[in-house]
N, C-alpha and C positions, 0 to 999 in steps of 0.2 A: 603474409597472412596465414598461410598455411604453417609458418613456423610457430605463430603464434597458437593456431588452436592445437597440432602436435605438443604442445606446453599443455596447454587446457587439457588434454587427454592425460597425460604423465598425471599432470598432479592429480585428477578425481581418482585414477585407479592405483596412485600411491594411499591418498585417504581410505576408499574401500579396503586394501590389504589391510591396515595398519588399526580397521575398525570392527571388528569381530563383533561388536555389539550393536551396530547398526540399525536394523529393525528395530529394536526396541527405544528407538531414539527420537526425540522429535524429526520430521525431513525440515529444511530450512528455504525459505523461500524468500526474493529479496524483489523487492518492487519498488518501481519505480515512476510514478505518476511524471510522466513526459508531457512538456505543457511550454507555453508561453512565457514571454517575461510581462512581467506591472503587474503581479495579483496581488502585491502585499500592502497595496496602498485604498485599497476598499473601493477599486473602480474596475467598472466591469464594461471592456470594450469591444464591439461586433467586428468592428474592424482595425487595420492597421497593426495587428500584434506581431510581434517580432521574437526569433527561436533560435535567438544567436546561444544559446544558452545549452544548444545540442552540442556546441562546438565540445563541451566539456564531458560527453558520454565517451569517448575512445580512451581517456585517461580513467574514467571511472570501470569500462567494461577490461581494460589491458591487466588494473586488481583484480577483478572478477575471475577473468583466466586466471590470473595467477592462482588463485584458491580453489580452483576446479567449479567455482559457483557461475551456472545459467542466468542470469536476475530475466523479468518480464517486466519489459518495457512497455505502461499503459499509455497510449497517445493518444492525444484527442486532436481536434479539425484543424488547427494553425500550424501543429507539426505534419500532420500526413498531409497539409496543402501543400507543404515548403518540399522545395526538389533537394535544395540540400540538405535538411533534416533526413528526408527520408534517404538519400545517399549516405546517410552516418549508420541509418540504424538498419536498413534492408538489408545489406551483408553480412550484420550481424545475425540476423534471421534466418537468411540461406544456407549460413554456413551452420548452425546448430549452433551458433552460442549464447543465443537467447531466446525469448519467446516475445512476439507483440503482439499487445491487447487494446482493448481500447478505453478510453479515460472520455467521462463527457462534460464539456464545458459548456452550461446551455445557453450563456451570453454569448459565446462565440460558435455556438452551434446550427446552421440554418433548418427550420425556414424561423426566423426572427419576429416571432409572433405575438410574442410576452412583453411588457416594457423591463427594460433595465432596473435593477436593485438589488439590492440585497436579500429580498426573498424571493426573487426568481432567481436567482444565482444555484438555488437547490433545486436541481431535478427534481423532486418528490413535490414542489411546490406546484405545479405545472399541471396544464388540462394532460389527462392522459394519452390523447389524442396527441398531441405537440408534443410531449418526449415518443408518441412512438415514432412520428415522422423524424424527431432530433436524432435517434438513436437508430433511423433504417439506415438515413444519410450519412451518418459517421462510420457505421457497418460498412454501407457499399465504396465509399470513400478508400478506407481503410486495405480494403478487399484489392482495390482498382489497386492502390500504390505497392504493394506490399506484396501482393500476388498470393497472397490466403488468407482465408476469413477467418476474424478475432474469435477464441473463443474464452477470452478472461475479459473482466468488467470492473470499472471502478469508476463510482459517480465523482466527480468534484466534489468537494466540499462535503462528500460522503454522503452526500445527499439522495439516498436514494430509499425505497419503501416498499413496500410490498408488492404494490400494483407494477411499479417498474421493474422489480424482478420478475412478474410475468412478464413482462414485456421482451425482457432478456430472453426469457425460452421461448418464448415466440418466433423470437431472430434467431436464434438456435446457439445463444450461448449457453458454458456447462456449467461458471463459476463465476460467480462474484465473491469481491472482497470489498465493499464497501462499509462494512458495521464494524465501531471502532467501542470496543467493550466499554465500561464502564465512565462512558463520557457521555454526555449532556448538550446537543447542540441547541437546544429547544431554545433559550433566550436568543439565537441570534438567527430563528426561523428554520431552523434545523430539525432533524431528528433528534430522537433521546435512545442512547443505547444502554442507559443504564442495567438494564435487565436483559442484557442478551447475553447470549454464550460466548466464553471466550472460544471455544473448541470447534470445530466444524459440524456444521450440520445442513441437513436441506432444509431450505425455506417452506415454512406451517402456511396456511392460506389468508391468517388473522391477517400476521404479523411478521415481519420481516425476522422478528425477534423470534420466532415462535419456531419450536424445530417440525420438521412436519415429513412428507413419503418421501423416499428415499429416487421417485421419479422428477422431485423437484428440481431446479438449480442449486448446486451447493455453494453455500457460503465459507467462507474461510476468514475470519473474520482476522484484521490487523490485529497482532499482538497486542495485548496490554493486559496490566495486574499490577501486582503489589508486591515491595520487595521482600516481604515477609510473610511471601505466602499468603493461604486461607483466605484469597481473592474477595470472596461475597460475604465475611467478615469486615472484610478489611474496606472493601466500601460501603458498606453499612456507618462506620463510624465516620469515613468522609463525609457521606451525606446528612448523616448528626452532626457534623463541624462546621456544614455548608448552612446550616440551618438560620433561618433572619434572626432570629434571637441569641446565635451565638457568631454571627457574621463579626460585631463588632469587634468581638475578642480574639478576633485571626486564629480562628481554634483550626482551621487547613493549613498555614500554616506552621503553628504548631505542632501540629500531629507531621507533618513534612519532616521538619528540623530532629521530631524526635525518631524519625525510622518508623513510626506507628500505622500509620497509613499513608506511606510517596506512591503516590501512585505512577507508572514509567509506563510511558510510552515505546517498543520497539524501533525507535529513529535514531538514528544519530546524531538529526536536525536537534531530540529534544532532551537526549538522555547522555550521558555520559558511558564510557565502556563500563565503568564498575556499575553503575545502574544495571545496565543492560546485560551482564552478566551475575546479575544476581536473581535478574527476570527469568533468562534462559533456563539456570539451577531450580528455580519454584518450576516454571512449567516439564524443566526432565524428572522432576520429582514427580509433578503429578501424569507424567506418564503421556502428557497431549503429545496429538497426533502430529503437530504441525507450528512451527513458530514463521510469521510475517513481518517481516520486515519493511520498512516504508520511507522514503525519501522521491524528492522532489527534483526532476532536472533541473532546477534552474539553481540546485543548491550544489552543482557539479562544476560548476566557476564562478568566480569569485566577482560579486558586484552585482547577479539579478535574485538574492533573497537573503533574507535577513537571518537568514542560518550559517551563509556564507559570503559576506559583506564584504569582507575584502581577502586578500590571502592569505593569511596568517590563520582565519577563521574558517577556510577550506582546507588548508592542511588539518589542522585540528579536526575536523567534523571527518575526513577523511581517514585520517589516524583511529580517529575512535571506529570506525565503521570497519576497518579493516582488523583493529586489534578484537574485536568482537566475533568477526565471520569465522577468523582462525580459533578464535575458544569454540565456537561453534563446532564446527568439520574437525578441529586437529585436537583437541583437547576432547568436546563431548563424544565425537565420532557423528554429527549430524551429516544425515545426506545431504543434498541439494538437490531442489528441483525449480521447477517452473512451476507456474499454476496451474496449468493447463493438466505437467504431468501428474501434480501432489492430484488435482482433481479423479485425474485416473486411476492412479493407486487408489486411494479411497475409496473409488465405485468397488 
């Protein structure tokens, strides 16, 4: 263990020499919503869930050393229950090579107050009163296993809103990253992020969306834009594409096929490397402070999500994730941080 993070050390302060331009580069952040297995099947279970799915962090965080990259691990109630989950990722904690946060799954989060569905599955959907009790419990939960209190946040299903980012500075987190830009959760009882900032800012008192005093919680929201640039251009003409009257004519995906507006997501799960490094190049263009990255434990081996189904489709998803981080750090010169610290620079 200690040879391994003496590795971790070499490589970040081979990147720093080799990156003169540093500062003025996005810092790169890699997250990781640490979670249960069976979400992809539209059933949302209180109990019985299983985290065999942790098994596959040692090989995902052993890349990470190698790149010099921290990722922030966000766990919600099924992983910080399991002794062996948290046996995978507590050391990683202690010793500096990651950061843990907390992730809230409010099916599987007590006290179990809500009925099961689809639309309590969104925090934001929820009496306020019950996400704050969901989110004391997960906090102290979190705190008890881990031996320090989270102070990075990400709802499930992104679900989260205004009022529960109060609720976050209440429990004394700094940072959320739950608003995923220029995406639409609204049909499936979601938020609507279409008009949020892709760039960091504190939360305004409307609006989760809304940037507001700088005493707020900062938001950091998940990467996303357009591979061609001029982001709120470029979805503009998606949501003219998206329109009922030209739905028939698959004008989304045409505009996809022709390069005009793809919109890419920062995953690995949903982007390909050349996607995603064309993402990177629009946002070092536009000079943002901070690129997020997003992937799912259970997308860490192969058989509990449908980004990484069997092996074949984990090396791939791994390949691309890894050929990315290195254009990141070795090619743009991106730092790396954790959320916790990107939050702190920032202040």
């Amino acid at each position: 263990m200690v040879a391994t993070q003496r590795q971790y050390e070499m490589t970040r302060q081979t990147i720093a020499r080799n990156s003169p331009a540093r500062n003025a580069r996005p810092r790169l952040v890699v997250t990781v919503d640490t979670e249960e297995e069976g979400l992809w099947g539209g059933e949302y279970r209180r109990e019985g869930n299983t985290v065999e799915n942790i098994r596959g962090v040692p090989r995902f965080q052993q890349i990470c050393d190698s790149l010099g990259v921290r990722p922030t691990y966000l766990v919600d109630t099924p992983v910080a229950a399991s002794d062996e989950a948290v046996a995978i990722l507590r050391p990683l904690q202690d010793e500096g090579r990651a950061e843990i946060g907390a992730h809230l799954h409010p099916w599987c989060a007590p006290p179990f107050d809500e009925p099961l569905g689809s639309e309590n599955s969104y925090q934001c959907n929820l009496p306020v009163s019950l996400q704050r009790e969901k989110l004391h419990n997960l906090t102290g939960l979190i705190t008890k296993q881990f031996g320090s209190r989270p102070v990075s946040f990400r709802a499930g299903r992104y679900g989260l809103d205004v009022a529960g980012a109060r609720l976050l500075e209440e429990l004394g987190y700094r940072v959320d990253s739950s608003v995923v830009p220029f995406y639409d959760y609204a049909p499936q009882h979601g938020p609507d992020f279409r008009d949020a900032p892709h760039t960091p800012y504190h939360v305004g008192h409307a609006s989760l969306c809304q940037r507001g005093e700088a005493s707020s919680i900062l938001e950091v929201p998940v990467s996303t834009g357009y591979t061609r640039g001029e982001f709120n251009v470029r979805s503009r003409w998606r949501a003219w594409a998206a329109s009922p009257a030209l739905r028939p004519l698959h004008m989304v995906g045409i505009l996809d096929r022709l390069g005009l507006a793809r919109r890419v997501k920062f995953s690995p799960e949903q982007a390909s490397a050349a996607e995603m490094r064309r993402l990177v190049d629009a946002y070092v263009r536009q000079r943002a402070p901070v690129m997020v990255m997003m992937l799912h434990s259970s997308s860490l081996s192969a058989g509990h999500s449908p980004y990484a189904a069997d092996a074949a489709a984990l090396e791939k998803l791994l390949g691309a994730m890894t050929e990315t981080i290195k254009y990141c750090c070795e090619e743009m010169g991106m730092p790396s941080q954790t959320l916790a610290e990107f939050a702190q620079t920032f202040a």
